[in-house]
C-alpha positions in Angstrom: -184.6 -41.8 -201.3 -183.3 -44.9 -202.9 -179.2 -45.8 -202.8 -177.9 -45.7 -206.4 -176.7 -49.0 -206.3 -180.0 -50.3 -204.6 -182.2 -48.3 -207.2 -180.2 -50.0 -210.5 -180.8 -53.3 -208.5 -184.9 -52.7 -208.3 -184.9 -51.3 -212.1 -182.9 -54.5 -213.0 -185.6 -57.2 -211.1 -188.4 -55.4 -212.7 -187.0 -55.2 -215.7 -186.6 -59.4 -215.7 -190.0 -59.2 -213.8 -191.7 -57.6 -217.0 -189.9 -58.9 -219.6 -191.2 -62.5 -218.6 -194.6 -61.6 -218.3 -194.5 -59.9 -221.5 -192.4 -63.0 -223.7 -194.9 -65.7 -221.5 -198.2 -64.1 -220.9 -198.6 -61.0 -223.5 -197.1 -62.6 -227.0 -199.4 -60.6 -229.6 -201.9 -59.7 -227.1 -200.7 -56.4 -227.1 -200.3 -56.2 -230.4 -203.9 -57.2 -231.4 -205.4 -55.2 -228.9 -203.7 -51.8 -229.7 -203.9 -51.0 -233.0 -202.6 -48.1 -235.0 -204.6 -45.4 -236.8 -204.6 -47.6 -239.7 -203.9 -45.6 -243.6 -202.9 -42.1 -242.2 -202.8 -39.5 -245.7 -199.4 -38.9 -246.9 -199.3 -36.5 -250.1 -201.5 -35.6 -253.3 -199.7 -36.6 -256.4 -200.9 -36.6 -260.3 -202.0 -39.5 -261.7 -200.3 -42.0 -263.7 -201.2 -45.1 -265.6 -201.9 -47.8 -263.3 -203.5 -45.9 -260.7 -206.5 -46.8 -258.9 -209.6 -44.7 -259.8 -210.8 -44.6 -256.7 -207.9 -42.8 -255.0 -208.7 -39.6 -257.4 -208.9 -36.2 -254.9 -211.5 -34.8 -257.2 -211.2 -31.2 -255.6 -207.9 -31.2 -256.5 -208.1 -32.5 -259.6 -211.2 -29.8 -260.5 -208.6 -26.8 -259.6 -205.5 -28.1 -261.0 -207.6 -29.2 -264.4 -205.8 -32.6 -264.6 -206.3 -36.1 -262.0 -204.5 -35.9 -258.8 -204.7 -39.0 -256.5 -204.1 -38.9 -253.0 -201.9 -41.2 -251.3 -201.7 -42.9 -248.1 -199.3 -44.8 -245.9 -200.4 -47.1 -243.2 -199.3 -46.4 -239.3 -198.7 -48.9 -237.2 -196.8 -47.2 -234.6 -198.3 -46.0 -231.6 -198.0 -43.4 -229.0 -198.3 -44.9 -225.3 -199.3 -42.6 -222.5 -198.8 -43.5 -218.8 -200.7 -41.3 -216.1 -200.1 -42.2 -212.9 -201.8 -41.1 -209.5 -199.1 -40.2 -206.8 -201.6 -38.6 -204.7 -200.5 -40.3 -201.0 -204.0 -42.4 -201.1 -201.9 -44.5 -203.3 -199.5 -45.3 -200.5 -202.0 -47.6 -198.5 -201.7 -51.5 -199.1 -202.0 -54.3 -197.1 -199.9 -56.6 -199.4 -198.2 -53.8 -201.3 -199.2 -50.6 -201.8 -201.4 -49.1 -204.5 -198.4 -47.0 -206.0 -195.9 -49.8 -206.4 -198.8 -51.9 -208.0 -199.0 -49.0 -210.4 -195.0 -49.0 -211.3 -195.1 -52.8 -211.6 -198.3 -52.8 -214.3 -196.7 -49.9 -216.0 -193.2 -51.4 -216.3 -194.9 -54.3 -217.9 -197.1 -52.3 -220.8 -193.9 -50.4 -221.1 -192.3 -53.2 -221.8 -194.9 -54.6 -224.2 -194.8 -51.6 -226.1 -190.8 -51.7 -226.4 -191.4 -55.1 -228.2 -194.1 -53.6 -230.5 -191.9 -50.3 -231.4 -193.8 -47.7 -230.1 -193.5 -44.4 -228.7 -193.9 -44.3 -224.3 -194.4 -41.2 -222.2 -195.1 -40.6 -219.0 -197.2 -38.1 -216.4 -197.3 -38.0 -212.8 -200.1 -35.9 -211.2 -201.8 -35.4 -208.1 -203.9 -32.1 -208.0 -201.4 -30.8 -210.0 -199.3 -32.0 -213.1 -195.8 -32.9 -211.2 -194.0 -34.6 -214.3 -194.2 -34.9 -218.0 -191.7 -36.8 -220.1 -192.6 -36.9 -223.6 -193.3 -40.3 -225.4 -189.8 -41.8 -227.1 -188.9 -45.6 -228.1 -186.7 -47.2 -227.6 -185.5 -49.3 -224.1 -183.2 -46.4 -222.3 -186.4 -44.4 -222.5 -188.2 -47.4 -220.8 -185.8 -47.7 -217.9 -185.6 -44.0 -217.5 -189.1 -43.9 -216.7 -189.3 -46.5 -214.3 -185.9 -45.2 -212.7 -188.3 -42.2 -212.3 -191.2 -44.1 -210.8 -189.6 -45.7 -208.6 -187.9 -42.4 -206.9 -191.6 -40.9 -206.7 -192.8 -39.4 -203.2 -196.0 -39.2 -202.8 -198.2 -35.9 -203.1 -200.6 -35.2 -200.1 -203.1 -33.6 -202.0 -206.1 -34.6 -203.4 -206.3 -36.1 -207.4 -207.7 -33.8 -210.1 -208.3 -35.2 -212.9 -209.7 -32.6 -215.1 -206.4 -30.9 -214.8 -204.0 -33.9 -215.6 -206.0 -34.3 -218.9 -206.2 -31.0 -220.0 -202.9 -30.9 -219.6 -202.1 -34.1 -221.9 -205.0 -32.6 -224.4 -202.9 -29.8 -225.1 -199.3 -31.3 -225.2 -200.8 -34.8 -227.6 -202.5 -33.5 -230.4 -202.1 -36.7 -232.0 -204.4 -39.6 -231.0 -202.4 -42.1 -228.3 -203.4 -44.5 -226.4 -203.7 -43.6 -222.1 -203.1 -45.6 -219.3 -204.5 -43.6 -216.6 -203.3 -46.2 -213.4 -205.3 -44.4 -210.1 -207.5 -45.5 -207.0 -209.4 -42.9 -208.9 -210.5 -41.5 -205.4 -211.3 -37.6 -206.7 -213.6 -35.0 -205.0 -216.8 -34.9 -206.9 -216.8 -38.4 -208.0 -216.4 -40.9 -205.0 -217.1 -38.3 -202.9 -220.3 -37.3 -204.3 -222.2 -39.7 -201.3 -220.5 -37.9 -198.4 -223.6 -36.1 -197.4 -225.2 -39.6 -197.7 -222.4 -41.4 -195.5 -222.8 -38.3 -192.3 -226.3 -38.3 -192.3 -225.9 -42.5 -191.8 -223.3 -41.4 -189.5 -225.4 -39.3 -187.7 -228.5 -41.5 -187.7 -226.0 -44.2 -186.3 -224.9 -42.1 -183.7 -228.5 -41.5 -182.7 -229.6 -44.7 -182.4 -226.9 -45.8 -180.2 -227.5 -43.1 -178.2 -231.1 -43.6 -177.9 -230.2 -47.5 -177.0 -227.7 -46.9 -174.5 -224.8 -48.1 -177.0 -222.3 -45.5 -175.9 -219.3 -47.1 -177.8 -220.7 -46.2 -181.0 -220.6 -42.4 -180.2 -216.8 -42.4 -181.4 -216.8 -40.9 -185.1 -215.0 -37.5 -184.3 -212.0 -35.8 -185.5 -208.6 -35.9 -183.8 -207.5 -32.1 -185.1 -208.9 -29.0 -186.6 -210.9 -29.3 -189.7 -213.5 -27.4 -191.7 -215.8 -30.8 -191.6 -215.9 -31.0 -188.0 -214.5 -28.3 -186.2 -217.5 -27.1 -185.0 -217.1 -30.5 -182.7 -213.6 -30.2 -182.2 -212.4 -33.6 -180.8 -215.3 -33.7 -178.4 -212.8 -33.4 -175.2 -214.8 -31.5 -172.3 -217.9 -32.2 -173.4 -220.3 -35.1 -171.8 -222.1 -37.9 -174.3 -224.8 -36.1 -174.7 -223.3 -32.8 -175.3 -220.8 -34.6 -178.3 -223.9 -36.4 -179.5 -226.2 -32.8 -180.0 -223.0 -31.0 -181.7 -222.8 -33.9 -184.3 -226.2 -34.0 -185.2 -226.6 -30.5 -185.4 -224.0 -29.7 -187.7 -225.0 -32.8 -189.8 -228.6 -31.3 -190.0 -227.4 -28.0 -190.6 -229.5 -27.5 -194.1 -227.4 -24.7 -195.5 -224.2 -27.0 -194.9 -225.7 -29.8 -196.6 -226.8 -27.7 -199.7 -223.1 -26.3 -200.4 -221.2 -29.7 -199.8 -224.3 -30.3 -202.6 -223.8 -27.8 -205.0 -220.1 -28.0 -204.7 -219.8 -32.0 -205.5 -221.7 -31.8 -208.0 -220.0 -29.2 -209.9 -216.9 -30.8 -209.5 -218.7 -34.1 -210.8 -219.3 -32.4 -213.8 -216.1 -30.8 -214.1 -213.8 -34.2 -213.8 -217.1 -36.1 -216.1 -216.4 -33.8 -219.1 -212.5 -33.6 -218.8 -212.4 -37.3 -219.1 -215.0 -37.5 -221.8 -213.6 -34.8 -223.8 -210.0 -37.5 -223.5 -211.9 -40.1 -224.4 -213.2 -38.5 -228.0 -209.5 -37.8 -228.8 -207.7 -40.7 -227.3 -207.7 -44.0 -226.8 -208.2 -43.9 -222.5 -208.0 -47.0 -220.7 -208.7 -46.5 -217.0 -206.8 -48.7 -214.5 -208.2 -48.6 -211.0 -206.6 -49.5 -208.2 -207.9 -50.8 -204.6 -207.2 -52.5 -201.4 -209.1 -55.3 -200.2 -209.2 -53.4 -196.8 -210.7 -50.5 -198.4 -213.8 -52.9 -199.3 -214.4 -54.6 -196.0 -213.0 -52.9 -192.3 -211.9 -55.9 -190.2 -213.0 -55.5 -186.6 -210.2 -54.4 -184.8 -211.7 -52.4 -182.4 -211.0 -48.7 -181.6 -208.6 -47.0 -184.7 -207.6 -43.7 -185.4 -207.4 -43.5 -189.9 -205.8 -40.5 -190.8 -206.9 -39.5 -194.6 -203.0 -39.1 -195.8 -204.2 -36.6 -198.2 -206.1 -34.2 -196.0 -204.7 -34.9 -192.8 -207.8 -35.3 -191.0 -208.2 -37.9 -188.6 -211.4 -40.2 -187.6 -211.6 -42.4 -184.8 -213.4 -45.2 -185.0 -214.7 -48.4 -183.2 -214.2 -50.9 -185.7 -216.1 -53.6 -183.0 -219.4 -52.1 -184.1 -221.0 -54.2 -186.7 -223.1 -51.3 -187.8 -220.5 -49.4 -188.1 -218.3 -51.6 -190.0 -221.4 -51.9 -192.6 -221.9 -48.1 -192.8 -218.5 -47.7 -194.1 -218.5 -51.0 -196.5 -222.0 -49.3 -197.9 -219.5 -46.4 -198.4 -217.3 -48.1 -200.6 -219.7 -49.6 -202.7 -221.3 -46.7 -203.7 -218.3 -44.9 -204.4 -217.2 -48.0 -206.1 -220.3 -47.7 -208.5 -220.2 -44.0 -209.0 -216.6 -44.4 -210.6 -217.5 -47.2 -212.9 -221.1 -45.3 -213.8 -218.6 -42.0 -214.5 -216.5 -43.9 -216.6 -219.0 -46.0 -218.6 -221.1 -42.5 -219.0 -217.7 -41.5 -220.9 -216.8 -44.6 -222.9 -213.5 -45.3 -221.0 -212.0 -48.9 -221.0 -211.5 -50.1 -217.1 -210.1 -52.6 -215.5 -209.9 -52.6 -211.1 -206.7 -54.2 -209.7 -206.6 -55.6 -207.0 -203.0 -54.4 -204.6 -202.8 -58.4 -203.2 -203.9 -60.2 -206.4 -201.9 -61.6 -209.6 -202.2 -58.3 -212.0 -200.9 -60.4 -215.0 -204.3 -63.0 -215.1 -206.1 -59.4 -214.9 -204.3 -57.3 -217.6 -204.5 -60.9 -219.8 -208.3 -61.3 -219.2 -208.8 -57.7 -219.9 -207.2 -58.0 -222.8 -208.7 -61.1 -224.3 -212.3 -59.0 -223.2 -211.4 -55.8 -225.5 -210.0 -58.3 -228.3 -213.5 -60.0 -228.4 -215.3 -56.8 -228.4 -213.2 -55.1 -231.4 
C-alpha cells in the first residue's frame, strides 16, 4: 500500500502527465469524436403562433382536440464509463505493467472529459464486480478516481466479462460511452484454441521423443492442477514414462470434448454480453499487451506461473519449435479477440505496455473521426 504523502505525489505527476497530453495532443479531438445524443425530448406544449409545423405531436394534438408541439433540447453532455481489468494478468510488463498502462490512459480520457464537462465513473472487475463509483463531473471526482486506481491490488482470478457488463447494463440505463481498458485474456475467448495449443504440445513432445530431442520433453506442471494432474510434475517417472502420461491425457477424447463444449459456451456467453453493451452504449474496447507476450525470447529453461490460476509450466525456451508453438498461440488468441469484437461492433484499439499510448489514442481517434 502506497504512503499518503507518496500516493498525493503520484496523483499530482499524473495529473501534470495528463493534463499536457490533453492541452498538446487531444484539443477538440475528444470533443469531435464523442458526441452527445444530439436533440433529447423535453416536454409537449400547445402551440402558439410562430411555431414550426413540423414539431406538431399529432397524437396529442388528436386527444387533446387542439395542436400540441413537442419540444426538444439538445444534450451535449456525456456520461464516461471506465472499466478496468484488475485481474493479476494485468500485472506482467516488461517496460511497465499492463495495469499502470491502464491508470495512465484512463487518467488522460478522464482528464479530456473534465475539459469537455462531462459526467466520469468508474468499475473495477475481475471475475467479479470489485468497485463501482458512479459517473460525476467535476475534477475532485477525477482525482478520486485515480487516487483509487492507483491503490488497486490485483485480483487473481480469471476476467468475466459478461458479468462486468451486466452489471453496468443494469446500473446505466442511459446511453454512455465505455472504456473497457483489459488484456482482454477471458476463458472462452482466447482460450477457445487450448485444445489446439496441447494437441501441438503433445505432437511436439512426440516428435522430440521419436528424434531423440530429450530437452523438449519439459512442458509439465510444477503443482497440482485439474489440466495435468494426471502427470503430476513427472518426478519418478523415466522419459518415456512422462512422455506416454502426456499423450494420453491429451488424446483422451472425452477430455477433449468437455474442454470443447465448455469454451464454447462460455464463448457465447462473454459474445452476447458484450454485444448486448454495444446496442445500448457506446463501447470502445482498449486492449492491452506485452511485447513478450507476442514473441518468447530464448532464455532457456523457465518456470511461468499463470498469476491468475497459479499453475505453473516449465518450459525450455532454447527450443525453436517450441518458442513458435507458443507465438502461434498468441496469434490466434490475438485474432479471436479482434474477430469477437468486430462480430459485436465494438471500437478497439491494442496498446502496446512499452510504446507511446498518446500517438495511439491520437491515431485512433483521428481513425473514428474519419469514419463518423
Amino acid at each position: 500500500m502506497l504512503e499518503v504523502s507518496e500516493l498525493l505525489k503520484k496523483v499530482r505527476l499524473i495529473e501534470i502527465v495528463a493534463n499536457r497530453a490533453v492541452n498538446d495532443f487531444f484539443s477538440g479531438q475528444y470533443k469531435s469524436v464523442f458526441r452527445g445524443r444530439g436533440m433529447e425530448f423535453s416536454e409537449v406544449r400547445e402551440y402558439q403562433a410562430g411555431d414550426d409545423i413540423r414539431s406538431i405531436d399529432w397524437n396529442v394534438t388528436a386527444r387533446a382536440g387542439k395542436p400540441f408541439i413537442k419540444r426538444f433540447i439538445e444534450e451535449r453532455e456525456l456520461t464516461i464509463l471506465f472499466l478496468i481489468d484488475i485481474s493479476a494478468s494485468g500485472i506482467f510488463g516488461t517496460h511497465r505493467s499492463k495495469i499502470d498502462t491502464a491508470i495512465e490512459v484512463a487518467a488522460t480520457l478522464m482528464f479530456s472529459a473534465l475539459k469537455n464537462n462531462d459526467k466520469v465513473g468508474l468499475v473495477t472487475f475481475a471475475d467479479q464486480v470489485i468497485n463501482y463509483y458512479r459517473p460525476r463531473k467535476g475534477k475532485s471526482n477525477v482525482l478520486h478516481l485515480i487516487r483509487e486506481l492507483l491503490v488497486i491490488e490485483p485480483v487473481a482470478e480469471q476476467t468475466d466479462l459478461r458479468v462486468v457488463l451486466d452489471y453496468v447494463n443494469r446500473v446505466q440505463k442511459r446511453r454512455a460511452v465505455i472504456f473497457m481498458l483489459s488484456d482482454f485474456i477471458v476463458p472462452g475467448i482466447v482460450n477457445d484454441s487450448q485444445g489446439e495449443f496441447s494437441s501441438g504440445f503433445a505432437k511436439l513432445d512426440k516428435d522430440n521423443f521419436d528424434k531423440g530431442n530429450f530437452d523438449g520433453l519439459n512442458l509439465f506442471n510444477g503443482e497440482e492442477s485439474d489440466s495435468i494432474a494426471a502427470i503430476r510434475s513427472g518426478i519418478g517417472m523415466s522419459v518415456r514414462e512422462r512422455h506416454d502420461s502426456f499423450l494420453n491425457f491429451h488424446s483422451s477424447p472425452n477430455l477433449q470434448s468437455t474442454s470443447t463444449n465448455k469454451t464454447t459456451k462460455k464463448h457465447s456467453v462473454q459474445e452476447r454480453a458484450i454485444s448486448i453493451a454495444s446496442r445500448k452504449h457506446d463501447v470502445v474496447a482498449m486492449r492491452l499487451f506485452d511485447l513478450r507476450e507476442k514473441e518468447f525470447p530464448n532464455v532457456g529453461f523457465i518456470t511461468i506461473e499463470d498469476a491468475e490460476t497459479g499453475e505453473l509450466v516449465e518450459l525450455d525456451t532454447a527450443n525453436s519449435a517450441v518458442r513458435e508453438l507458443l507465438k502461434k498461440e498468441q496469434q490466434a488468441g490475438e485474432e479471436r479477440i479482434n474477430e469477437t469484437l468486430r462480430r459485436c461492433r465494438v471500437d478497439q484499439m491494442g496498446i502496446e505496455t512499452s510504446h507511446d499510448y498518446l500517438t495511439d489514442l491520437l491515431r485512433f481517434f483521428k481513425r473514428r473521426e474519419n469514419r463518423y
